[in-house]
C-alpha positions in Angstrom: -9.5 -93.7 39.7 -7.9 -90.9 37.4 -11.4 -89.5 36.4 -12.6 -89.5 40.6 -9.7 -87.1 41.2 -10.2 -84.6 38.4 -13.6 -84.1 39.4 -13.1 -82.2 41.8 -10.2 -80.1 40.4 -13.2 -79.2 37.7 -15.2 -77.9 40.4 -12.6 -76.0 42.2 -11.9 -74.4 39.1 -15.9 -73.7 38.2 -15.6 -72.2 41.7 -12.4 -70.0 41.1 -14.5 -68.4 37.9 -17.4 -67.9 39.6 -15.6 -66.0 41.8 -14.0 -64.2 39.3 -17.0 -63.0 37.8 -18.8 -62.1 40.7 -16.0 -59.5 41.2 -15.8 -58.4 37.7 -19.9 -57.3 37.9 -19.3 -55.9 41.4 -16.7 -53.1 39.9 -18.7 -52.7 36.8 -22.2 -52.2 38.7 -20.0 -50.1 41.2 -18.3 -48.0 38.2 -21.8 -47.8 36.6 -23.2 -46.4 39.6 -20.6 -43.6 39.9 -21.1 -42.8 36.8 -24.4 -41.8 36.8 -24.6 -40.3 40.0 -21.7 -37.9 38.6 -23.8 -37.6 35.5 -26.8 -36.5 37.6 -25.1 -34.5 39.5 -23.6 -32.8 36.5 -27.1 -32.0 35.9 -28.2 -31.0 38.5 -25.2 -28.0 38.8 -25.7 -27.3 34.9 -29.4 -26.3 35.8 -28.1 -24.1 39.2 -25.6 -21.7 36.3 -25.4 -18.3 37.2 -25.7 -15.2 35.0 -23.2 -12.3 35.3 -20.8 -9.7 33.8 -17.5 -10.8 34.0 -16.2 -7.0 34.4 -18.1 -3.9 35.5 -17.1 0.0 35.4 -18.0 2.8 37.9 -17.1 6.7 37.8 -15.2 7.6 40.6 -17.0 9.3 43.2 -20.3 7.4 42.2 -22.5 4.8 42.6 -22.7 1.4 40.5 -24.5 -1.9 41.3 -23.4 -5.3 40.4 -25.9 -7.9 39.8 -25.8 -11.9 39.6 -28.9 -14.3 38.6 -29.8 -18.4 38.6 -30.7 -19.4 35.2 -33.4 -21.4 37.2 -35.6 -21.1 40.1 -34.4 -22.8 43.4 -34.6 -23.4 46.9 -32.2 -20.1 47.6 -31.6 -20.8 51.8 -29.0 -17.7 51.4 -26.8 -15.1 49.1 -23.3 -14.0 50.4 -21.9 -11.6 48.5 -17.5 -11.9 49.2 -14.9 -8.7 47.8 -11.6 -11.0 46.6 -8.5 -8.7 46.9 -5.4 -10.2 47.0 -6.6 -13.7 46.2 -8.4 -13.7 49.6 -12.2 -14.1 49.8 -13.9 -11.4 52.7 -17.9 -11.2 52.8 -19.0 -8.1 52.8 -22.6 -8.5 52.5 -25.6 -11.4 52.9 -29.4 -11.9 52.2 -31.8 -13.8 53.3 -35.6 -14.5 53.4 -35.5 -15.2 56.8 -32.9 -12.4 58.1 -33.0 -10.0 55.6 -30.2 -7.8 54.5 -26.5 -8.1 56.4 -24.0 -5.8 55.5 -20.3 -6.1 57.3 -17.6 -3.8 57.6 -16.2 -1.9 56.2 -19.6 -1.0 53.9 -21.8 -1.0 56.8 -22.6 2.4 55.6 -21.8 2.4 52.0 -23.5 -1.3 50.3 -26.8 -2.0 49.7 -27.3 -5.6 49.0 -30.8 -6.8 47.7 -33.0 -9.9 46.0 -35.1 -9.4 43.6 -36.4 -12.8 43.4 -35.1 -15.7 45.3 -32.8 -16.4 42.3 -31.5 -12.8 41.5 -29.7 -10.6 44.0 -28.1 -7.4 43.5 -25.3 -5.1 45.6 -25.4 -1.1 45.3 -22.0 0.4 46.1 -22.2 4.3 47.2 -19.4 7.1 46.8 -17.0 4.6 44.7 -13.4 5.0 45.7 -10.0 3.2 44.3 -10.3 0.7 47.5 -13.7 -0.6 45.5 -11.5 -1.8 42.4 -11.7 -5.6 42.8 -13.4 -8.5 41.7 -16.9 -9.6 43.6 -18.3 -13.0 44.1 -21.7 -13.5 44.2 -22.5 -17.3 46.6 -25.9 -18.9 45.9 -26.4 -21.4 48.7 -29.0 -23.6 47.1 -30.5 -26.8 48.9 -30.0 -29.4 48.7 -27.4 -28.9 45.6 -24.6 -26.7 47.6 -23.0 -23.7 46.5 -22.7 -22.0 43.8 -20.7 -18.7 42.3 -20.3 -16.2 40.2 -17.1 -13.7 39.7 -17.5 -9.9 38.6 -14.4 -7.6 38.6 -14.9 -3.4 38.9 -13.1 -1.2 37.0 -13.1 2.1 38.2 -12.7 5.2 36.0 -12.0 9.0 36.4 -10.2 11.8 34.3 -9.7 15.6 35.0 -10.2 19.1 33.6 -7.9 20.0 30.9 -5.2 22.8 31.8 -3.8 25.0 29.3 -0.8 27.0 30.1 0.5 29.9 26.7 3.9 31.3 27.5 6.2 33.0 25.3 9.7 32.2 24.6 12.6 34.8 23.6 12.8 33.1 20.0 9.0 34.5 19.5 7.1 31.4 19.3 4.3 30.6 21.9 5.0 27.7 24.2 1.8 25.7 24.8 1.6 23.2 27.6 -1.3 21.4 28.3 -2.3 18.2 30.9 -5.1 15.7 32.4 -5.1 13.4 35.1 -7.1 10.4 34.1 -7.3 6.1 34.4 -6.9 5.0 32.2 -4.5 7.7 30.8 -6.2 10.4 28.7 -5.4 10.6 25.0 -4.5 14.6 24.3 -4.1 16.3 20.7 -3.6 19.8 19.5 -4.7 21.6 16.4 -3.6 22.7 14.0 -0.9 20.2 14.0 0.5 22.5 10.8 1.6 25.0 13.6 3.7 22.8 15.5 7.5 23.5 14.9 8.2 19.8 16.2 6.4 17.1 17.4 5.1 17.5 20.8 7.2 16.7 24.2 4.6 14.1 26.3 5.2 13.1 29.7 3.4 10.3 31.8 3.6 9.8 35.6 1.9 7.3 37.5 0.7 8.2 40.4 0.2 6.3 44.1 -4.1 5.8 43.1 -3.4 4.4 39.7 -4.1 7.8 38.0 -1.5 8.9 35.1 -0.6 13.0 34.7 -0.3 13.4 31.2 1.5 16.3 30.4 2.3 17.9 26.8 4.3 20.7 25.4 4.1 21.9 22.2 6.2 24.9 20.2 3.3 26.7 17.9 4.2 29.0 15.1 2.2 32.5 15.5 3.5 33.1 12.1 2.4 29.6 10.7 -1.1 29.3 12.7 -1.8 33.2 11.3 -1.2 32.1 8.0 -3.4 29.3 8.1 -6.4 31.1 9.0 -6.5 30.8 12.8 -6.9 32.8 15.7 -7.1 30.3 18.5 -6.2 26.5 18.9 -7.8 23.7 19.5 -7.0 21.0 22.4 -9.0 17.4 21.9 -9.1 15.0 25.0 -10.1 11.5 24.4 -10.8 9.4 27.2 -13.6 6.3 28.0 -15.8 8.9 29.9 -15.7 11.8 27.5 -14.6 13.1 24.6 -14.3 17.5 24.8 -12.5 20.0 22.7 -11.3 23.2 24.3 -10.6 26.6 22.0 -8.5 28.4 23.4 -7.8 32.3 22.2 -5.0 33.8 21.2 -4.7 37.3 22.8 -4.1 40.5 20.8 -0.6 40.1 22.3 0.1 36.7 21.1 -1.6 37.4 17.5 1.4 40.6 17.3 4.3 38.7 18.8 5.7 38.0 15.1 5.5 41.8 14.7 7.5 43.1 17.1 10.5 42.7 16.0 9.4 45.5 12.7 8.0 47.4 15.2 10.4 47.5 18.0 13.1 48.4 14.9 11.3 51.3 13.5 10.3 52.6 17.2 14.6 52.4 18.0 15.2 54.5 14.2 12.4 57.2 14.8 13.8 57.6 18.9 17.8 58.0 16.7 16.7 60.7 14.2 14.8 62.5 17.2 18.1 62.5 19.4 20.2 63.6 16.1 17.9 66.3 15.2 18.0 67.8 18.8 21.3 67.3 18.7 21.5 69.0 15.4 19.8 71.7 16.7 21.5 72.5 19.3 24.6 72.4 17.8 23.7 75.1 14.9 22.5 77.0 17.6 25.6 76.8 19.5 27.5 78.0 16.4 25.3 80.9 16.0 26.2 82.2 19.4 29.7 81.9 18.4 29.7 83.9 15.0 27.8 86.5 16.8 29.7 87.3 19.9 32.8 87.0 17.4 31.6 90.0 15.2 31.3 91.9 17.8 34.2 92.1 19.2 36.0 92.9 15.9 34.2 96.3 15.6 36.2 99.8 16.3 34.5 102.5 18.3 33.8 105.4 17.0 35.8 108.5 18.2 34.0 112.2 18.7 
């Protein structure tokens, strides 16, 4: 009687497990399943990469094109081409087999945006201004795999004449004052450094475009610089888009300026010993005059 009871228990529990285990290969096939559909799909974007510059450079006022490849060919349905400034995306520009080229304000007239190949596209930027520095995102819609992306950021670059400004101060040393506009800031040196009577003053200002004024003065030493062997100096700029060295000339002026003082001295003596030889002069002859009206007026006239 005990055994015809536990019978059944034993199959309720036979039950109960192979429930139980049912379950357990349910999540596993499930997990399994995930897994390598993730894994494929892993594939599938790691064979859709894109090639690119992660920074590019322009010259102001030029032009500069921006390009962005698939490392393999594929089903390309379009290419959107997006400016991010300020964190927010904005297409500017789209390609297509079907539509062509698409470009949106405000570069309607100032992108070109092309494709080489299904899986290589290109934008041309005209006439770069500040308002170009940003990143750019390149968007390959690819089917049936999605989107995919690339990110390039622009750098734009400029610098400026130099100016050179010679001035004289009162303790007869030449002032020279020199200055560039560039971004980034220009690096500016003069020679010979031997002439200076102190270090340099320098003075940066940033302006409103991102551009910095650099600005130097330096206190040269006609004396020192004549001593040395020079006649002019030398100003060296040093900047990413160039690197230039100015002479400038001393004039005949400048070259004398630690002479003057001689000169100005023996030109005030010579004008002294003028004045007190006139005066000399006049006053012999003054006493000449005097001795001689004197001499006669002491004679007696004769009587007949």
């Amino acid at each position: 009687m005990l055994c015809f009871v536990l019978f059944p228990v034993d199959i309720f529990l036979q039950h109960i497990y192979l429930l139980i285990l049912s379950l357990v290969c349910f999540e596993l096939f499930t997990a399994i399943n995930k897994f390598l559909t993730f894994a494929m799909s892993s594939q599938a974007d790691s064979s859709h990469r894109i090639k690119h510059k992660n920074n590019e450079t322009a010259v102001l006022g030029g032009n500069v094109t921006i390009f962005c490849n698939l490392t393999t060919v594929a089903d390309v349905v379009q290419i959107t081409w997006q400016k991010i400034q300020d964190s927010l995306p904005q297409n500017i520009a789209t390609y297509s087999s079907k539509n062509g080229e698409k470009i949106l304000p405000p570069y309607t007239d100032r992108l070109r945006c092309k494709s080489i190949e299904p899986s290589s596209s290109f934008i041309t930027i005209l006439e770069v201004t500040f308002e170009d520095e940003a990143c750019y995102k390149c968007l390959f819609n690819v089917f049936p795999h999605g989107s995919r992306g690339g990110q390039i950021c622009l750098n734009i670059l400029t610098v400026s004449a130099l100016r050179t400004e010679l001035q004289l101060n009162p303790e007869g040393f030449l002032n020279v004052l020199y200055s560039a506009v560039g971004k980034p800031a220009p690096q500016i040196a003069l020679f010979p450094s031997q002439a200076l009577v102190k270090p340099p003053e320098e003075q940066l200002v940033l302006n409103a475009n991102g551009t910095v004024t650099v600005t130097k003065t330096c206190i040269v030493s006609l004396e020192t610089l004549r001593s040395l062997g020079f006649q002019h100096l030398i100003v060296h700029l040093d900047h990413p888009l160039k690197k230039e060295e100015i002479i400038v000339p001393l004039s005949v002026g400048q070259e004398c300026t630690c002479c003057l003082p001689v000169v100005g001295g023996f030109i005030t003596l010579l004008c002294i010993s003028f004045i007190g030889v006139i005066i000399f002069c006049i006053v012999q002859k003054r006493k000449k005059k005097r001795s001689k009206n004197k001499g006669e007026s002491t004679q007696v006239p004769l009587r007949s």
